[in-house]
N, CA, C and O atoms as CSV, one atom per row, in Angstrom:
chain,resi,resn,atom,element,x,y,z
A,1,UNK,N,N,52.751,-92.161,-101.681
A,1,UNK,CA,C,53.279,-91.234,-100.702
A,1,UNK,C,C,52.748,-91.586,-99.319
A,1,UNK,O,O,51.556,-91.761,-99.065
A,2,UNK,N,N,53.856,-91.681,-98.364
A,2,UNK,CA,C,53.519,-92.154,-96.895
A,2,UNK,C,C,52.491,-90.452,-96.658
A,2,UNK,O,O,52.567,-89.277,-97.017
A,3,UNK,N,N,51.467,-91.474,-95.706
A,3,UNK,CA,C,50.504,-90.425,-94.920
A,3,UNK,C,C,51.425,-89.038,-94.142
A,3,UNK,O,O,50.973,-87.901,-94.007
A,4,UNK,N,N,52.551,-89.426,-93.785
A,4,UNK,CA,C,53.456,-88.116,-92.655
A,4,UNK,C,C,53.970,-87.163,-93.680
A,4,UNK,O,O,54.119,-85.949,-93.813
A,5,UNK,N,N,54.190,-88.359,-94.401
A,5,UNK,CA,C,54.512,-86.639,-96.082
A,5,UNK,C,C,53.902,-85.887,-96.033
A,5,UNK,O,O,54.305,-84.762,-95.736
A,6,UNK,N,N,52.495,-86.187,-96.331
A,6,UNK,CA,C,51.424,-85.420,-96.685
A,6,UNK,C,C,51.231,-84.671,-95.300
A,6,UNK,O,O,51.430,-83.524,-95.701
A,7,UNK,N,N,51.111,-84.608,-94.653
A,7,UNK,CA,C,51.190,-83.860,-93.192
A,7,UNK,C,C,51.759,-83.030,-93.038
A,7,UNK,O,O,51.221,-81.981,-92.686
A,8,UNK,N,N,53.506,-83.151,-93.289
A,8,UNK,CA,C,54.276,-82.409,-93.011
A,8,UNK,C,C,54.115,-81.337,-93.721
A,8,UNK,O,O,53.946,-80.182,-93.330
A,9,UNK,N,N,54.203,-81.960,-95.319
A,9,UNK,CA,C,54.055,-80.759,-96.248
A,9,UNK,C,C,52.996,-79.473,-96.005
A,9,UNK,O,O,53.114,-78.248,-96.030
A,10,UNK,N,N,52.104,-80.241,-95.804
A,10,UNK,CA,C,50.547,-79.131,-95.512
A,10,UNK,C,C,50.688,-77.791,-94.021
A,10,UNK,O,O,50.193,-76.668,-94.114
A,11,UNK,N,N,51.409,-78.261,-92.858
A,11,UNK,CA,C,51.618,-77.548,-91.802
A,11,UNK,C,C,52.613,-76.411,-92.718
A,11,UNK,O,O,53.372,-76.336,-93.684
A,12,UNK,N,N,51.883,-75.495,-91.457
A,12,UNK,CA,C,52.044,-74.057,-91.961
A,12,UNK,C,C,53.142,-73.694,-91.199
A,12,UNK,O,O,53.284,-74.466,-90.251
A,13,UNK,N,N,53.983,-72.806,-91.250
A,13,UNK,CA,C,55.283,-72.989,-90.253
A,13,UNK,C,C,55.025,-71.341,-89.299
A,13,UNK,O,O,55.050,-70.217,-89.802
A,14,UNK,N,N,54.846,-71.606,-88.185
A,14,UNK,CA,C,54.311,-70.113,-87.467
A,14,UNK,C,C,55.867,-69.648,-86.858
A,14,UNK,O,O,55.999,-69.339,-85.674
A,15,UNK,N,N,56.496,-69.646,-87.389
A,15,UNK,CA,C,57.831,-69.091,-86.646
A,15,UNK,C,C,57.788,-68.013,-87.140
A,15,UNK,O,O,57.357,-67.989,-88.292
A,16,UNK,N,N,58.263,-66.500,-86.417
A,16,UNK,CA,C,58.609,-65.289,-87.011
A,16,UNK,C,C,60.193,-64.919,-86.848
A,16,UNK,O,O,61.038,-65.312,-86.044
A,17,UNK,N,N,60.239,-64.087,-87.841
A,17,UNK,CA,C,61.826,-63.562,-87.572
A,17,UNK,C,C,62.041,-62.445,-86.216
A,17,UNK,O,O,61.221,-61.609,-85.837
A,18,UNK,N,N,63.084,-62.660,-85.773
A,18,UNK,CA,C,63.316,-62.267,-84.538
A,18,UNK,C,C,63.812,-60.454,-84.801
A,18,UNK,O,O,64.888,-59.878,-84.962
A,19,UNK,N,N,62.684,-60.124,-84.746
A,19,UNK,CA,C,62.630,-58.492,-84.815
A,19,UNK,C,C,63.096,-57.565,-84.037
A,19,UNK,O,O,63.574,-56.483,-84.378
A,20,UNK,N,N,62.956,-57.994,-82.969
A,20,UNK,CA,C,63.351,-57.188,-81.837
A,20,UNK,C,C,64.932,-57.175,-81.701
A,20,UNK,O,O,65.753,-56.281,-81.495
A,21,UNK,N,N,65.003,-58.402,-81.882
A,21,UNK,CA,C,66.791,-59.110,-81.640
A,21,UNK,C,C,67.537,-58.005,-82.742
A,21,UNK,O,O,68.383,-57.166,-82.433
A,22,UNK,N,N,67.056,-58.221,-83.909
A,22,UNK,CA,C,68.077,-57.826,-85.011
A,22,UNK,C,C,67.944,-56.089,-85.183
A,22,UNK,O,O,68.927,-55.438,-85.536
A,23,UNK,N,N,66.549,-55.399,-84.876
A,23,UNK,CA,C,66.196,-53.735,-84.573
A,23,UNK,C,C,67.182,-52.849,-83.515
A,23,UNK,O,O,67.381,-51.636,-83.460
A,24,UNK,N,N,67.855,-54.260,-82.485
A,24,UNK,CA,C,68.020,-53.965,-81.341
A,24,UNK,C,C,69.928,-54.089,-81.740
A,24,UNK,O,O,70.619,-53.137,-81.377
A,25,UNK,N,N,70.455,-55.001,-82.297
A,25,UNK,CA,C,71.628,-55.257,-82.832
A,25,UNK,C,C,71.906,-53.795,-83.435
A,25,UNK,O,O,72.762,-52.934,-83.232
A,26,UNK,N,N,70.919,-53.901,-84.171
A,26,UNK,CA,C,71.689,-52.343,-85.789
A,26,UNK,C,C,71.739,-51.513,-85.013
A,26,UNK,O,O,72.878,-51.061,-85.130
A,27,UNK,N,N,70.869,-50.592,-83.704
A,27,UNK,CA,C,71.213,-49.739,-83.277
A,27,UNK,C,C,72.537,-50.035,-82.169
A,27,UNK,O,O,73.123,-49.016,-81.803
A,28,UNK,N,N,72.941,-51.097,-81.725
A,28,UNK,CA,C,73.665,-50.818,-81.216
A,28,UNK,C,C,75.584,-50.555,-81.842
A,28,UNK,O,O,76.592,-49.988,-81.423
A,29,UNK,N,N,75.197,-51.328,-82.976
A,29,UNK,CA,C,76.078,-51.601,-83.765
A,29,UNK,C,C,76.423,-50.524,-84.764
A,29,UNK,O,O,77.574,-50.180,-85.034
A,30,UNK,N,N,75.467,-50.089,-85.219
A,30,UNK,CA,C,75.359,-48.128,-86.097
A,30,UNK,C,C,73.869,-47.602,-85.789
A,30,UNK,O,O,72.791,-47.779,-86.356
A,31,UNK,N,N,74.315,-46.795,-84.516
A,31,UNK,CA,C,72.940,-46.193,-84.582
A,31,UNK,C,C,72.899,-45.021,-85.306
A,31,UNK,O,O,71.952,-44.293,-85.009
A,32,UNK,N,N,73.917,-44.468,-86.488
A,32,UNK,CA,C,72.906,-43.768,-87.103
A,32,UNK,C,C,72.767,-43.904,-88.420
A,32,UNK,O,O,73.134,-43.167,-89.336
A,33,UNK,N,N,72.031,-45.225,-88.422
A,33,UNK,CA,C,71.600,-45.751,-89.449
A,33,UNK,C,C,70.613,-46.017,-89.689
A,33,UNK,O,O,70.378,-47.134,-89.227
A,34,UNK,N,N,69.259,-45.344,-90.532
A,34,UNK,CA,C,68.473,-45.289,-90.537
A,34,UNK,C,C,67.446,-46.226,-91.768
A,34,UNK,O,O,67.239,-45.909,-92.939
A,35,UNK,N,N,66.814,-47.720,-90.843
A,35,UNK,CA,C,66.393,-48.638,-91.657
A,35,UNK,C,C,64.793,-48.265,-92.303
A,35,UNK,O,O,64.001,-47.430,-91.867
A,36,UNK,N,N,64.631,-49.184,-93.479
A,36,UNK,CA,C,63.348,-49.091,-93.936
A,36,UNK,C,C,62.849,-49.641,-93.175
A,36,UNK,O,O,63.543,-50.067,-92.252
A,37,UNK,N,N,61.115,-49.961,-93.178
A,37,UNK,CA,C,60.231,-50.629,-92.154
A,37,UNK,C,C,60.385,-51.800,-92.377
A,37,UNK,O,O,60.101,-52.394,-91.337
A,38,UNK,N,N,60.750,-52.675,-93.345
A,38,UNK,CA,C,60.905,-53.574,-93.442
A,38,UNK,C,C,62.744,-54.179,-93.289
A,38,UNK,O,O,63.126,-55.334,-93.101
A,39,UNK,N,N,63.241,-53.429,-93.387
A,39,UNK,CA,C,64.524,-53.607,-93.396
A,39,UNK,C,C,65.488,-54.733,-92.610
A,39,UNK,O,O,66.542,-55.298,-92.905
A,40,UNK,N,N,64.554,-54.768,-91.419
A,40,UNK,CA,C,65.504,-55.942,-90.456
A,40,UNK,C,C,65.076,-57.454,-91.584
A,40,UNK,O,O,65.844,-58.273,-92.088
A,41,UNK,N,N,63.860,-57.370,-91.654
A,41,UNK,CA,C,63.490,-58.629,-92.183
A,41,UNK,C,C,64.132,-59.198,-93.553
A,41,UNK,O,O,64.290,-60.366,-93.908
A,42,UNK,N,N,64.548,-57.612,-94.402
A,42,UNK,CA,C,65.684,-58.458,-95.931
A,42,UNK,C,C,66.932,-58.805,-95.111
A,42,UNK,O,O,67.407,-59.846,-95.565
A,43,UNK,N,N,67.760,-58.263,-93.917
A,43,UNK,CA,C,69.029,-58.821,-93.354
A,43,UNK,C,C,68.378,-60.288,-93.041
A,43,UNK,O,O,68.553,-61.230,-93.815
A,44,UNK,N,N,67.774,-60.377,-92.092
A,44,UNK,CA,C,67.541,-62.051,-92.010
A,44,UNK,C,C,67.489,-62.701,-92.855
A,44,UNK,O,O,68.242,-63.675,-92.842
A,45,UNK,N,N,66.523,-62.490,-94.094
A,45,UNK,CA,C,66.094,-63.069,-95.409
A,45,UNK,C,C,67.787,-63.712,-95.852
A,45,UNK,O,O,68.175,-64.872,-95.714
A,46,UNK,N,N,68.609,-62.465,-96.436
A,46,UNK,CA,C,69.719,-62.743,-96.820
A,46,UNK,C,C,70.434,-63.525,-95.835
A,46,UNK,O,O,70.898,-64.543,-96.349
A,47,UNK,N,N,70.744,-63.388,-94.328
A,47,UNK,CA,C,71.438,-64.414,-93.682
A,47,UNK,C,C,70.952,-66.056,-93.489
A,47,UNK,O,O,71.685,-67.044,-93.545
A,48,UNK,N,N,69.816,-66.021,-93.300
A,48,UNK,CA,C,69.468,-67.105,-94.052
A,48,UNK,C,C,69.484,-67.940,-94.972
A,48,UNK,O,O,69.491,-69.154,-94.768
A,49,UNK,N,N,69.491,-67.390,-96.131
A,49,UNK,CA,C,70.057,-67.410,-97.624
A,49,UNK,C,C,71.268,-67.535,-97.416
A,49,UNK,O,O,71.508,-67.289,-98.598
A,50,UNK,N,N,72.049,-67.659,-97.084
A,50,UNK,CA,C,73.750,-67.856,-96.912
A,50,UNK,C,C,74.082,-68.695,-96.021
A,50,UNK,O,O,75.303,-68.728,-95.866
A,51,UNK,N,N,73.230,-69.724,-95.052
A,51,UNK,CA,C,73.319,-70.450,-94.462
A,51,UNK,C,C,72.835,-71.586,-95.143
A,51,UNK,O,O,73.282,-72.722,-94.984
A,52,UNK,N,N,72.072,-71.325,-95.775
A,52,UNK,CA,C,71.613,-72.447,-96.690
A,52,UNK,C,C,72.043,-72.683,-97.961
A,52,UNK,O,O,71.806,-73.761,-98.508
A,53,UNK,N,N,72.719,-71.699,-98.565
A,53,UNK,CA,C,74.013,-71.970,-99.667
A,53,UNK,C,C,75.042,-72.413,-98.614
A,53,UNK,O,O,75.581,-73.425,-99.064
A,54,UNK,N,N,75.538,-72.108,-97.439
A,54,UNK,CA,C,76.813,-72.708,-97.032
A,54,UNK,C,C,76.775,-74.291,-96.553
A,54,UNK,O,O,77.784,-74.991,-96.468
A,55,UNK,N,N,75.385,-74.742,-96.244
A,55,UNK,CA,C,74.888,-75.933,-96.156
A,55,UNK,C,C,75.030,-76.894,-97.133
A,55,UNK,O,O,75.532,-78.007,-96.980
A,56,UNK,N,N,74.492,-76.344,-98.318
A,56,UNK,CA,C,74.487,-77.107,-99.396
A,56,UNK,C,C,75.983,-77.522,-100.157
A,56,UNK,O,O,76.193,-78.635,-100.637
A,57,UNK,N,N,77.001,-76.353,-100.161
A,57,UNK,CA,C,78.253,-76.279,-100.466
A,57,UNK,C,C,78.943,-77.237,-99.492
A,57,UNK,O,O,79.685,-78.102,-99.957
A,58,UNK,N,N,78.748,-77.141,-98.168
A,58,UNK,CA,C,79.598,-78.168,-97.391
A,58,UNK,C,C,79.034,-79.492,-97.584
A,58,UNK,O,O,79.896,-80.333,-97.840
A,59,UNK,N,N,77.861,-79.921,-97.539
A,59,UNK,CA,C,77.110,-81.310,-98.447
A,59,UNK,C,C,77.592,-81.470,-99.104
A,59,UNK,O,O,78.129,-82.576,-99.054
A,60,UNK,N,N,77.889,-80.664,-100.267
A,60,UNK,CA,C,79.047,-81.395,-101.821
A,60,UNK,C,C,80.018,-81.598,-101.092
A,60,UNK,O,O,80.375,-82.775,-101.070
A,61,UNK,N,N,80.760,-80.700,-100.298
A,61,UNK,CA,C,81.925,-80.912,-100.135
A,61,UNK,C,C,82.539,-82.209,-99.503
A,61,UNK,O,O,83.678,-82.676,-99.505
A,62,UNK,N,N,81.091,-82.697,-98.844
A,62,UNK,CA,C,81.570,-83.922,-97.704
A,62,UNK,C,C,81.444,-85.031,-98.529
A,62,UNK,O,O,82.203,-85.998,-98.456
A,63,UNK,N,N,80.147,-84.899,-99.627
A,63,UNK,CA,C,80.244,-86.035,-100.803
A,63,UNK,C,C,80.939,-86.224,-101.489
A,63,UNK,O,O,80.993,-87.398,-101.854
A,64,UNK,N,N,81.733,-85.429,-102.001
A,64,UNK,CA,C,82.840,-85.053,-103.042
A,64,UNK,C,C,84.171,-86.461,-101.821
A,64,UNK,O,O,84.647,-87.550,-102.141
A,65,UNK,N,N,84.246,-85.950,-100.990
A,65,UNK,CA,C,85.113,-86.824,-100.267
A,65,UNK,C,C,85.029,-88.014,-99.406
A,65,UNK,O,O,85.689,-88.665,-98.596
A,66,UNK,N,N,83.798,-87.967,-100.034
A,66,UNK,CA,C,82.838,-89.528,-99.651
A,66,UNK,C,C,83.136,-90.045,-98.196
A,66,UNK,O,O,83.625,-91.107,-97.813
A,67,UNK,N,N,82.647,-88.864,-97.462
A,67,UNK,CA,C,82.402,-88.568,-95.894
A,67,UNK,C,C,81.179,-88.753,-95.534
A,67,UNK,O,O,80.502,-87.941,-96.164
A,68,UNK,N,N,80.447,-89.461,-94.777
A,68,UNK,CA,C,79.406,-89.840,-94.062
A,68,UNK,C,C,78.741,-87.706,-93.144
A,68,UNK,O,O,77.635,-87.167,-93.122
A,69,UNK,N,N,79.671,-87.396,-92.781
A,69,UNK,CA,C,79.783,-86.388,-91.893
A,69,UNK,C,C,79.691,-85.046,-92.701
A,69,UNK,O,O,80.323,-85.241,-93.739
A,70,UNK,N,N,79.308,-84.079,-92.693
A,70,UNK,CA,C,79.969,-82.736,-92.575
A,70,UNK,C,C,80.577,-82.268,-91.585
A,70,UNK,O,O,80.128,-81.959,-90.481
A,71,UNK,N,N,81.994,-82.195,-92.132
A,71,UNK,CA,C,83.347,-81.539,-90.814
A,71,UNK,C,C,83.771,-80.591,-91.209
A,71,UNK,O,O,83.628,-80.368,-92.411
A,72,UNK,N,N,84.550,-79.523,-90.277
A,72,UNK,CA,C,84.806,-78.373,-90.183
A,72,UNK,C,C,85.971,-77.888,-91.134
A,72,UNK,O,O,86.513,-76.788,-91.030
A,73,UNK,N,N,86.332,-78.993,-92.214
A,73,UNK,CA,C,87.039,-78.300,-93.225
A,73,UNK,C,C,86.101,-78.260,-94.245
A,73,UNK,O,O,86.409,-77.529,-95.187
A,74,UNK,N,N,85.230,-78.739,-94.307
A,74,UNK,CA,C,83.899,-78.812,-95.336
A,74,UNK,C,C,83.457,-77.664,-95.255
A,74,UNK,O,O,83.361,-77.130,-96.360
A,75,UNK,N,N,83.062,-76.889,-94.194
A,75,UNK,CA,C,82.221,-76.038,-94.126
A,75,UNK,C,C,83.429,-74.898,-94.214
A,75,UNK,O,O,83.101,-73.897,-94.851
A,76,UNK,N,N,84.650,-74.900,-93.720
A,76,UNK,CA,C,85.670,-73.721,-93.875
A,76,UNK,C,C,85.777,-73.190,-95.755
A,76,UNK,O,O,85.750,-72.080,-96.286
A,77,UNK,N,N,85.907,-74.668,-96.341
A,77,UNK,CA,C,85.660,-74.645,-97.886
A,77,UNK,C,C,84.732,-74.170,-98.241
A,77,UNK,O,O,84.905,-73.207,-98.988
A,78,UNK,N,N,83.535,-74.494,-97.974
A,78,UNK,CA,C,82.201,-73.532,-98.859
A,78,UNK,C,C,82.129,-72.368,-98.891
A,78,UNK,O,O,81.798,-71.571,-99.769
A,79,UNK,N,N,82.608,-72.231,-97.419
A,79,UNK,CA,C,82.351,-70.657,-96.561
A,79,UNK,C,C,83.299,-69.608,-97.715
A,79,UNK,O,O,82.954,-68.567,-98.273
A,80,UNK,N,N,84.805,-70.498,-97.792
A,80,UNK,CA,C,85.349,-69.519,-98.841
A,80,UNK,C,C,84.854,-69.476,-100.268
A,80,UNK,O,O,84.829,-68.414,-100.891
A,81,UNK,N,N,84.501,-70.502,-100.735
A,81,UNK,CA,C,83.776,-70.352,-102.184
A,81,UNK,C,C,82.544,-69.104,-102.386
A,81,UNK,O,O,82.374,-68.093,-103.068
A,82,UNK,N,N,81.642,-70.096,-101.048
A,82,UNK,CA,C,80.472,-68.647,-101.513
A,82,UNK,C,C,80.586,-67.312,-101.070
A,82,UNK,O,O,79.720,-66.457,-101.254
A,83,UNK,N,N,81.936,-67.091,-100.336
A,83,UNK,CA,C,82.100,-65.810,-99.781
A,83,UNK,C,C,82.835,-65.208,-100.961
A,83,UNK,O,O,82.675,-63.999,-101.132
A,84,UNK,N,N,83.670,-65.915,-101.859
A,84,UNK,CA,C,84.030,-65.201,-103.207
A,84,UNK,C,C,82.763,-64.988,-104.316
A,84,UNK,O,O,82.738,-64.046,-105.107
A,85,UNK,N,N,81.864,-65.885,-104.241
A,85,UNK,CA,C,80.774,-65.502,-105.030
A,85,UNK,C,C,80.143,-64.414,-105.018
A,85,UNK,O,O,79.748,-63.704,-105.942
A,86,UNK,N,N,80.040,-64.286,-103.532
A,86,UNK,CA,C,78.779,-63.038,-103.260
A,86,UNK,C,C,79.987,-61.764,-103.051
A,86,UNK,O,O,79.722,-61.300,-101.942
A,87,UNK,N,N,80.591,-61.380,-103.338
A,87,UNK,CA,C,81.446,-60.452,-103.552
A,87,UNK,C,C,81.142,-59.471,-104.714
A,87,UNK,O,O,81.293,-58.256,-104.585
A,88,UNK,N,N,80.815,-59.908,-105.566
A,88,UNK,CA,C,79.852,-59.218,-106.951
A,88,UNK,C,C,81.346,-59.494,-107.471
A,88,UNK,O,O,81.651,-59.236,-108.635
């Protein structure tokens, strides 16, 4: 294993989720909706989580068609697959 592996892996990642941004969205968007204390942070969690299934889905999709690229019918395709998935 190259030495930068081992580096990378070990750094700790100090980014936080943007709290203010998304506390500040819900009220404007339904303010009378009343979140848990933790609540902004499972919406990010999950949008996150769906960016990274739609990532991975447009990756097949561009391999599947043995495209160098992910292009914007790749990602229109996943978007509808995993948007029928998570539908329950």
């Amino acid at each position: 294993m190259a030495l930068s592996t081992i580096i990378s892996q070990r750094k700790l990642i100090k980014r936080k989720a943007p709290r203010g941004f998304l506390k500040r969205i819900f009220k404007r968007q339904k303010p009378h909706l009343r979140l848990e204390t933790r609540g902004d942070l499972l919406v990010h969690l999950n949008c996150l989580l769906f960016i990274h299934r739609l990532a991975e889905e447009s990756r097949t999709n561009a391999h599947e068609s043995k495209c160098g690229l992910i292009q914007k019918d790749h990602v229109l395709a996943a978007a509808k697959v995993i948007l029928k998935k998570s539908r329950g």
